[in-house]
C-alpha positions in Angstrom: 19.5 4.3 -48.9 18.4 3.6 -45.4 19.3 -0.3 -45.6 22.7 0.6 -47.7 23.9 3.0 -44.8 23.7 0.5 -42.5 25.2 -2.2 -44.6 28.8 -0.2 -44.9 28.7 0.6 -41.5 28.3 -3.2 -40.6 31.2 -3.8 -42.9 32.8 -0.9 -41.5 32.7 -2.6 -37.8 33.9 -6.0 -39.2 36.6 -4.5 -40.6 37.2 -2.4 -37.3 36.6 -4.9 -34.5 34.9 -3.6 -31.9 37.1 -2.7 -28.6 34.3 -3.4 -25.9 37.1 -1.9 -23.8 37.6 -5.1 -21.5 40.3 -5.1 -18.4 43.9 -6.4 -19.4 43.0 -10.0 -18.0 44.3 -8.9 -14.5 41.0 -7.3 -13.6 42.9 -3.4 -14.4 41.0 -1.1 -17.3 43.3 0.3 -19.9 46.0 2.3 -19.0 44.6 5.9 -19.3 47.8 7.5 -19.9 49.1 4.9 -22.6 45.3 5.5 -24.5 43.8 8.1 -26.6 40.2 7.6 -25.0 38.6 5.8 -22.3 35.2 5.1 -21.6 33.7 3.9 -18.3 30.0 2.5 -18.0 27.3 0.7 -15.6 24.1 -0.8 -15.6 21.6 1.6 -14.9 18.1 2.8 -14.9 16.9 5.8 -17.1 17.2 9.0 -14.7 15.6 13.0 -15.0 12.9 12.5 -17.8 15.0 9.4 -19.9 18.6 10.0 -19.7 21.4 7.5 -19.2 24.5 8.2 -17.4 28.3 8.0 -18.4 30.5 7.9 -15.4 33.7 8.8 -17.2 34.7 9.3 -20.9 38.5 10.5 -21.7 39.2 12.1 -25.2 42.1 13.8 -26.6 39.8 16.1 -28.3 36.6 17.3 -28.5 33.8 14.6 -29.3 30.8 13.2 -29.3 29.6 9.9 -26.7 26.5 8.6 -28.2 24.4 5.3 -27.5 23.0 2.1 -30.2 20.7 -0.1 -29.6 21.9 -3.8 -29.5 21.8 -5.2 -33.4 19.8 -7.9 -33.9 22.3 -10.6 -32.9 23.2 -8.7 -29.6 26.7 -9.1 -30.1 27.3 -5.5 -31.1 25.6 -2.0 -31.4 22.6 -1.1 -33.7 24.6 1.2 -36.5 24.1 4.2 -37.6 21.1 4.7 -35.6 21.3 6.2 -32.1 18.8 7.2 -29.5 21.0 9.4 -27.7 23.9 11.4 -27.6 26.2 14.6 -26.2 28.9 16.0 -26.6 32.5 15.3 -24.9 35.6 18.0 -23.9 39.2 16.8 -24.3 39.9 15.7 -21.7 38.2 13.6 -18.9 34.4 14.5 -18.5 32.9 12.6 -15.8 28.5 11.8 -15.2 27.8 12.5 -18.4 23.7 13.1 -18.7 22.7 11.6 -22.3 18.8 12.3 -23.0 17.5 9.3 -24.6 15.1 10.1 -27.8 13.2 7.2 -27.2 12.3 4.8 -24.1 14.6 1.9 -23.1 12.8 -1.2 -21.1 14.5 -3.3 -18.7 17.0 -5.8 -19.4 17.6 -4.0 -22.4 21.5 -3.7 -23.6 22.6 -0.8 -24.7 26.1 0.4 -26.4 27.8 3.3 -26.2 29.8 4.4 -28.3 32.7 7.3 -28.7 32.6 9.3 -32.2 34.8 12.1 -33.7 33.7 16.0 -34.1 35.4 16.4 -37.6 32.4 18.1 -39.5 30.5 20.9 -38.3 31.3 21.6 -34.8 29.0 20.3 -32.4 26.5 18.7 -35.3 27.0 15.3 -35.2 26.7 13.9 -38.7 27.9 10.6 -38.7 26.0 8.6 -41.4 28.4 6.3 -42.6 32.0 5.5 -43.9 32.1 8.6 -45.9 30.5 11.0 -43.1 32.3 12.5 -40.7 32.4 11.9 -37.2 33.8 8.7 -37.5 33.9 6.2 -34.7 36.8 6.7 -32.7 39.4 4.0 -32.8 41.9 2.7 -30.6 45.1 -0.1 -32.1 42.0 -0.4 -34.6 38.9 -1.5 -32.8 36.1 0.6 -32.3 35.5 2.2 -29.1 32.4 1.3 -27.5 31.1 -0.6 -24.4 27.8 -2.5 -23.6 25.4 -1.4 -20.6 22.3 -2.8 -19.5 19.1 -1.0 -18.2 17.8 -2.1 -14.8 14.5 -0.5 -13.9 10.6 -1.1 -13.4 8.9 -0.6 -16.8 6.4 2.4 -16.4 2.9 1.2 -17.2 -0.1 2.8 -15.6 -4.2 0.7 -15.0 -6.9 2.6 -13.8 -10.0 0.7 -14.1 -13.7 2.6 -13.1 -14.4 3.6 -10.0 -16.2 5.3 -7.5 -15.5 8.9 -5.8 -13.9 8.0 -2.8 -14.4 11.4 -1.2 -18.2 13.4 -0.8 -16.7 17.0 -2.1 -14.1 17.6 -4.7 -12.2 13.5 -5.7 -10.2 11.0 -4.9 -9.3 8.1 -7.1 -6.8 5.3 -7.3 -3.9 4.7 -10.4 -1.8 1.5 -10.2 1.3 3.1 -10.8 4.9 1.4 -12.1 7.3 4.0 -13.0 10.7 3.6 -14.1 12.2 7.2 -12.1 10.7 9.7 -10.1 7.6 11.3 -11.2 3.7 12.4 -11.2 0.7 10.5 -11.6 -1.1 13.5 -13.0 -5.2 13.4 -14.4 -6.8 15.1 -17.3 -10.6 15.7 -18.1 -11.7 14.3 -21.2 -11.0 16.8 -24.1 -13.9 18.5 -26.6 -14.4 15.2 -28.9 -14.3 12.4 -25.8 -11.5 10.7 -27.4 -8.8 11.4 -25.3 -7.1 13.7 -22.4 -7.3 17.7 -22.1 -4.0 19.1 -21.8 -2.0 20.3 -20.4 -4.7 21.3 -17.8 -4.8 18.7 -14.8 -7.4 18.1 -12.1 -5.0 16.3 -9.8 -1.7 15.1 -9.6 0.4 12.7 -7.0 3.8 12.7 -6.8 5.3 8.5 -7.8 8.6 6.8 -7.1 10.9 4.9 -8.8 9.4 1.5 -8.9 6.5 -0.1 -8.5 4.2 1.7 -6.7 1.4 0.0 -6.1 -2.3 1.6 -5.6 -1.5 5.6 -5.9 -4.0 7.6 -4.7 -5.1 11.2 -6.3 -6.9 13.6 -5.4 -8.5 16.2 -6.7 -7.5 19.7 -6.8 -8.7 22.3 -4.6 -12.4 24.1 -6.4 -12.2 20.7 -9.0 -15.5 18.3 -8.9 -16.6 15.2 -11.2 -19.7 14.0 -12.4 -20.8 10.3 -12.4 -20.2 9.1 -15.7 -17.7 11.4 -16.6 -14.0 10.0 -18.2 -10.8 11.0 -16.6 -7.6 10.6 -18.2 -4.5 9.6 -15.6 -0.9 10.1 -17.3 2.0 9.3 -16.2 5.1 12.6 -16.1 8.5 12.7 -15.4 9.6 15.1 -12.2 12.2 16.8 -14.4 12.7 20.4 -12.9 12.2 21.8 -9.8 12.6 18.7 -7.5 9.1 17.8 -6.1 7.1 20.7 -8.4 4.8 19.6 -11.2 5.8 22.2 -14.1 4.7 20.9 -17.1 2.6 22.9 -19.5 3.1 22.1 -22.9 5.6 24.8 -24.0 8.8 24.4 -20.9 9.6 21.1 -22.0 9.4 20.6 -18.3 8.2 17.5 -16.5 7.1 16.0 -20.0 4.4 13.1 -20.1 6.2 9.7 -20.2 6.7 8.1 -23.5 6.8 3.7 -23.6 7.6 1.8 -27.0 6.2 5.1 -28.4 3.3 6.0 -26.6 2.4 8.4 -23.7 2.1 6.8 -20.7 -2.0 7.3 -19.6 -5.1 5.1 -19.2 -8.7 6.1 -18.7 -11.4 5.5 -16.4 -15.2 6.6 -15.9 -16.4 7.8 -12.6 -19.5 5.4 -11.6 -22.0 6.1 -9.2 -21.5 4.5 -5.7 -23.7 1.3 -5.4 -22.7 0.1 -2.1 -24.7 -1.7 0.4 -24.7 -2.7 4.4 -26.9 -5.7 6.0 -26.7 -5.2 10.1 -29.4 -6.6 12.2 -30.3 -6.4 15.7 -27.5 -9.3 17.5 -26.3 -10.6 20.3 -23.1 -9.5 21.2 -20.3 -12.1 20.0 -17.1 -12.0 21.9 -17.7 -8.3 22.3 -18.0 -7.9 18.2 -20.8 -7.9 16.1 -21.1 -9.3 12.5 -21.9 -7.4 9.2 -22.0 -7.5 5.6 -21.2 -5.1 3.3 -21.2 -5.0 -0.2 -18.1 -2.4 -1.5 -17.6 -0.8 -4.3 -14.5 0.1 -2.9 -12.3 -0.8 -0.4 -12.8 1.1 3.1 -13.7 0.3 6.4 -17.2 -0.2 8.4 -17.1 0.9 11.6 -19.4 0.9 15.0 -20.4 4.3 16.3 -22.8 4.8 19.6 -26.2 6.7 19.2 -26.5 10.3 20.0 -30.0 10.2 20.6 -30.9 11.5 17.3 -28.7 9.6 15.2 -24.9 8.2 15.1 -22.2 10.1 17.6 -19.6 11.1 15.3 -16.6 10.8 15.0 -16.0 8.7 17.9 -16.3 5.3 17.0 -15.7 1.9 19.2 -14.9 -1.1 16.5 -14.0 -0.9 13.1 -13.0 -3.6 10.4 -11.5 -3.3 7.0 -13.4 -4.4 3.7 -12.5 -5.1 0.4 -13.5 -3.6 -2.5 -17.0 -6.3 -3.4 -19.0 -8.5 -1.2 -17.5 -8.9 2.0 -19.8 -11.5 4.4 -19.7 -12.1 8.1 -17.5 -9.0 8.7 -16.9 -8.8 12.6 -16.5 -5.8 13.9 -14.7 -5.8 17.6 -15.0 -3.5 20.5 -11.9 -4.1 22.3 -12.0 -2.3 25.4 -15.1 -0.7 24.8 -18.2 -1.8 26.7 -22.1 -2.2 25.2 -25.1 -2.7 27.5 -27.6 -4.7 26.9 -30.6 -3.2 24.4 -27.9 -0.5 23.3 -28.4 1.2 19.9 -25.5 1.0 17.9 -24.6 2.5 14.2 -22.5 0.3 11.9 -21.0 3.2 9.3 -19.4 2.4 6.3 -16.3 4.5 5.0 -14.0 4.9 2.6 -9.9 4.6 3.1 -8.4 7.2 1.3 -5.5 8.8 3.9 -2.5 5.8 4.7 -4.0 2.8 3.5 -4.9 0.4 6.4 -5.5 3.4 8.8 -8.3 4.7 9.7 -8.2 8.5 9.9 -11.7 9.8 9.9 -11.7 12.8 12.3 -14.8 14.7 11.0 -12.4 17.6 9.8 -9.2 16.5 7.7 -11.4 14.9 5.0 -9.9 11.5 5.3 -11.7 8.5 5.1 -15.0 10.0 4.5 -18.5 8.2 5.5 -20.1 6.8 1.8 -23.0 8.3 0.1 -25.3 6.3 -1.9 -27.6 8.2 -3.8 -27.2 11.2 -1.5 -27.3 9.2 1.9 -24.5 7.6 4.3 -24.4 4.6 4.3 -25.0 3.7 7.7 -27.4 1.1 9.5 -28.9 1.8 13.5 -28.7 -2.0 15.1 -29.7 -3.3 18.8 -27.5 -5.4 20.5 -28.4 -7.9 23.5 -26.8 -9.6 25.9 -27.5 -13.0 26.9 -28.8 -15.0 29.7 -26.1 -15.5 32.3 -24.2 -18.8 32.3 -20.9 -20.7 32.4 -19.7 -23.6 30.9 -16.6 -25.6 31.7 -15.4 -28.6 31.9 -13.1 -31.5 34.0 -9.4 -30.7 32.3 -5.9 -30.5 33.0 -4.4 -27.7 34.1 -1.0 -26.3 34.6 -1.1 -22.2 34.6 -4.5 -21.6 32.6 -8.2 -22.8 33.4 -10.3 -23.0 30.5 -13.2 -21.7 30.1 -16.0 -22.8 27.2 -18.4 -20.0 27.2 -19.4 -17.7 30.0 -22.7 -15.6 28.8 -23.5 -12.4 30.5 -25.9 -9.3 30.2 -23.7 -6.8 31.4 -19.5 -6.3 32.2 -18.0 -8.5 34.5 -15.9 -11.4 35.4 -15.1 -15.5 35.4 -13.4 -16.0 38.3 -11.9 -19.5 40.0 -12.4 -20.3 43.2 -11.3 -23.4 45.4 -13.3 -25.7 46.6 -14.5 -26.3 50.7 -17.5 -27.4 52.4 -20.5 -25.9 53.4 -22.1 -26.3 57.0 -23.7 -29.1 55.7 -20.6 -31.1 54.5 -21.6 -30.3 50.7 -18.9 -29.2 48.1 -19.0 -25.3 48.0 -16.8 -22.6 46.4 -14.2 -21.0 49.0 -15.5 -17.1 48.1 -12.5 -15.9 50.8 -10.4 -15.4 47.9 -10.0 -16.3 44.0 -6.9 -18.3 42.0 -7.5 -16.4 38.6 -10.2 -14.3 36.9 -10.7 -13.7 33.3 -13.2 -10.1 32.1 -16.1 -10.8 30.2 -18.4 -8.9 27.8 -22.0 -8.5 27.6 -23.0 -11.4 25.4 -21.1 -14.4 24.3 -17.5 -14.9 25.6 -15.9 -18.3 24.5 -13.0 -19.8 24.6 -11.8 -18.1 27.6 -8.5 -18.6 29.5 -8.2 -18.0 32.9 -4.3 -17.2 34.1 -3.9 -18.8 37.4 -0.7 -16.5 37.9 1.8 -17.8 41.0 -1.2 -20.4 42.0 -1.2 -23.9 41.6 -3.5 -27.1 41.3 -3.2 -30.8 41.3 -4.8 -33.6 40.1 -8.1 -34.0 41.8 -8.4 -30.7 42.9 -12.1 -29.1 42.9 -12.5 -25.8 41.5 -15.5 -23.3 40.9 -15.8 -21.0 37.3 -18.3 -18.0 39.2 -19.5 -15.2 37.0 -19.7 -11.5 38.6 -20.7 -8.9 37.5 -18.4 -4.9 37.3 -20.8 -2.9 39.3 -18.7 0.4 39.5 -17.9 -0.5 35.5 -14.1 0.5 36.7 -12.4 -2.7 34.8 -11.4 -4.1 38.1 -12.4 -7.0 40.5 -13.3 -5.6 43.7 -15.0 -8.2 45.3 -14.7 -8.3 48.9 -16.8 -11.1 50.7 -16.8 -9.1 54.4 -18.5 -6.0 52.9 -21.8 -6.1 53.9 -22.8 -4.8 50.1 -20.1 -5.7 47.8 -19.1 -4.3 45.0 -18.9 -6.7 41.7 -21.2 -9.2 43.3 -21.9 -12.7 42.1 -24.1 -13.2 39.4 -27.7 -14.9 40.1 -30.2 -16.4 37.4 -33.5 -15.4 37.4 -34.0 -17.9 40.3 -31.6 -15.8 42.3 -29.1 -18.7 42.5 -25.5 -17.4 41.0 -24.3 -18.4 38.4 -21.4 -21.2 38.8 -19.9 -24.5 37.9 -18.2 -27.0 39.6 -15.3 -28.9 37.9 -12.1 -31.4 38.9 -8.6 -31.0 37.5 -7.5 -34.2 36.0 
């Protein structure tokens, strides 16, 4: 009976042509005062838990505006079936809401469609040709229109994971969502085989879209267990803007439904596995090096010892890492100043605030330290300068000196000095004054370039790379040659000779 209803309504329509209601070939829509109905539509996404929208419908009485599927050939609507429908005034009813009975995916075409209310007043029973609630017609075609949908498909992963947080949960969803939404999760229900609702242990609210890695955590007074399954599922946001309402008997904020199923994944909490390697270094560049072995994304960072342990929650370097094994992570101090034999802390964290900012404070529960087995993850290091020297070589130079490798055990600078004699007639550097300085870091500092500023040189010009040291640790060259004790002195080697280099611009 099914197949036969279908079959007179197809001969129905071939019969009826189909009025797609096109313009009059001049660009202009039919002439609302010379028709019966009009129908207006637009491609769209699905809006408010799965509804379409109909910006304008005109009928000269009460009726119905429902919506086919494409048929098979996608030349026409999908007869007598609908997926949606409501009912029109006489009149002009403008942003019409039609909640869709089933989902739609994108690039989908859909048709609606304008029907009589002849039977039963606000029943629609159209069936076929002997029903009522014919399909309206206008000079003989039927009245309908195409539209096509235009969203993100929603689809939801969650693969296992760790607790990124050390009290109550926080867990990533890969969320696409085709309107506004929650990201909700479930515990596991009685017989393990799917989600307990409608009671939730978190939620996050999702956008139209894709969205990417969504974050949730846990309500406040919820826990997990390692090894336990949690069930996300995707909702619509369908009352109260921005409030999660659903529970199972308002028909509010209903789960997501996709080519007939709910919209949910699962995942099992595993137990954090994570390592650190840091070994007592020499300070590179004013960084160190690390490796860390992730079981989720986060961040290692460099705290200084307290004495008794790390000083938390300063910290003076930190470094992203990537979920997995992530080698040779260096870890820079910018402005931040070690000493030679200093005890350091590399400190591995998660990132659960703004992804790609570090927001560990020690009270907003952000970016929490990682426990393995019960312990942070954390590593106490000692880091060494190195024996003082400078290397540079013969070059051009226009506004920058370069400067190989300058290695120091404390704070200071590479400066450049001209060149004079000594009492003896021997090349000497000209300490009176310097042409450009470059800071330096205990350790290993290569690749340096040395701004000359509003100084010059030229070709065959001799010129002295000196390393000093910042003996009131102020940042600043303060060197004054006619102070009888200096400050930032000249750096000597161990047989009190300082630490230079000669060189010649090319």
């Amino acid at each position: 009976m099914f197949i036969k209803n279908k079959l007179v309504v197809g001969i129905i329509l071939l019969t009826l042509p189909l009025m797609s209601c096109k313009d009059d070939g001049m660009g202009n829509e039919p002439d609302m005062e010379e028709n019966p109905a009009t129908l207006s539509v637009e491609d769209q996404g699905t809006m408010n838990g799965n509804q379409v929208n109909i910006p304008e419908a005109k009928v000269a009485e009460g009726a119905w505006v429902v919506i086919h599927r494409s048929s098979e050939s996608g030349d026409g609507p999908m007869v007598p079936d609908i997926i949606g429908k409501a009912m029109l005034e006489s009149g002009t009813n403008t942003d019409v809401s039609i909640q869709l009975q089933e989902s739609v995916s994108d690039g989908e075409q859909l048709w609606a469609m304008l029907h009589e209310d002849t039977g039963t007043e606000g029943e629609y029973e159209f069936t076929g040709s002997d029903s009522p609630d014919q399909p309206i017609t206008v000079d003989g075609d039927v009245f309908t229109k195409p539209f096509g949908i235009s969203q993100t498909d929603p689809a939801i992963s969650s693969p296992s994971q760790v607790n990124k947080a050390n009290s109550g949960g926080v867990f990533n969803v890969n969320v696409n969502a085709a309107e506004e939404g929650w990201i909700v999760i479930h515990r596991s229900n009685s017989a393990g085989d799917g989600p307990m609702v409608p009671d939730i242990i978190g939620k996050a609210p999702v956008e139209a879209g894709e969205n990417g890695t969504v974050q949730i955590s846990l309500n406040d007074g919820e826990s997990v267990e390692t090894g336990e399954q949690l069930w996300p599922m995707l909702h619509y946001d369908t009352g109260t803007d921005g409030k999660y309402e659903f529970d199972g008997n308002s028909g509010l904020d209903q789960p997501v439904v996709f080519d007939g199923d709910i919209v949910l994944s699962n995942f099992t909490v595993e137990a954090n596995q994570s390592t650190l390697t840091a070994t007592d270094q020499m300070v590179m560049d004013n960084s160190i090096t690390v490796d860390v072995d992730a079981d989720a994304a986060g961040w290692v960072v460099v705290h200084r010892d307290a004495g008794n342990g790390p000083n938390v929650p300063p910290i003076i370097g930190k470094a992203p890492v990537e979920k997995g094994m992530n080698t040779d992570v260096q870890i820079s101090f910018g402005d931040s100043v070690v000493t030679d034999g200093e005890q350091l802390w590399p400190m591995v964290h998660y990132d659960t605030g703004t992804m790609g900012e570090y927001e560990f404070d020690g009270q907003n529960g952000l970016d929490q330290p990682m426990l393995v087995e019960g312990n942070i993850l954390m590593k106490q290091i000692k880091v060494s300068g190195a024996t003082p020297s400078v290397v540079t070589n013969d070059q051009s130079a226009d506004s920058d000196i370069a400067v190989g490798e300058a290695n120091a055990l404390q704070r200071g600078f590479v400066v450049i000095h001209r060149n004079t004699q000594d009492g003896n007639g021997n090349d000497a550097p000209d300490v009176s004054g310097i042409i450009g300085k470059a800071d330096i870091y205990t350790g290993t500092n290569g690749d340096l370039m040395v701004d000359l500023g509003d100084n010059s040189v030229e070709s065959g010009d001799k010129l002295w790379a000196m390393l000093h040291i910042d003996s009131n640790n102020n940042g600043t060259y303060d060197f004054d040659v006619s102070d009888e004790n200096p400050e930032d002195p000249p750096v000597t080697d161990s047989n009190s000779d300082i630490v230079m280099v000669k060189f010649t611009v090319n």
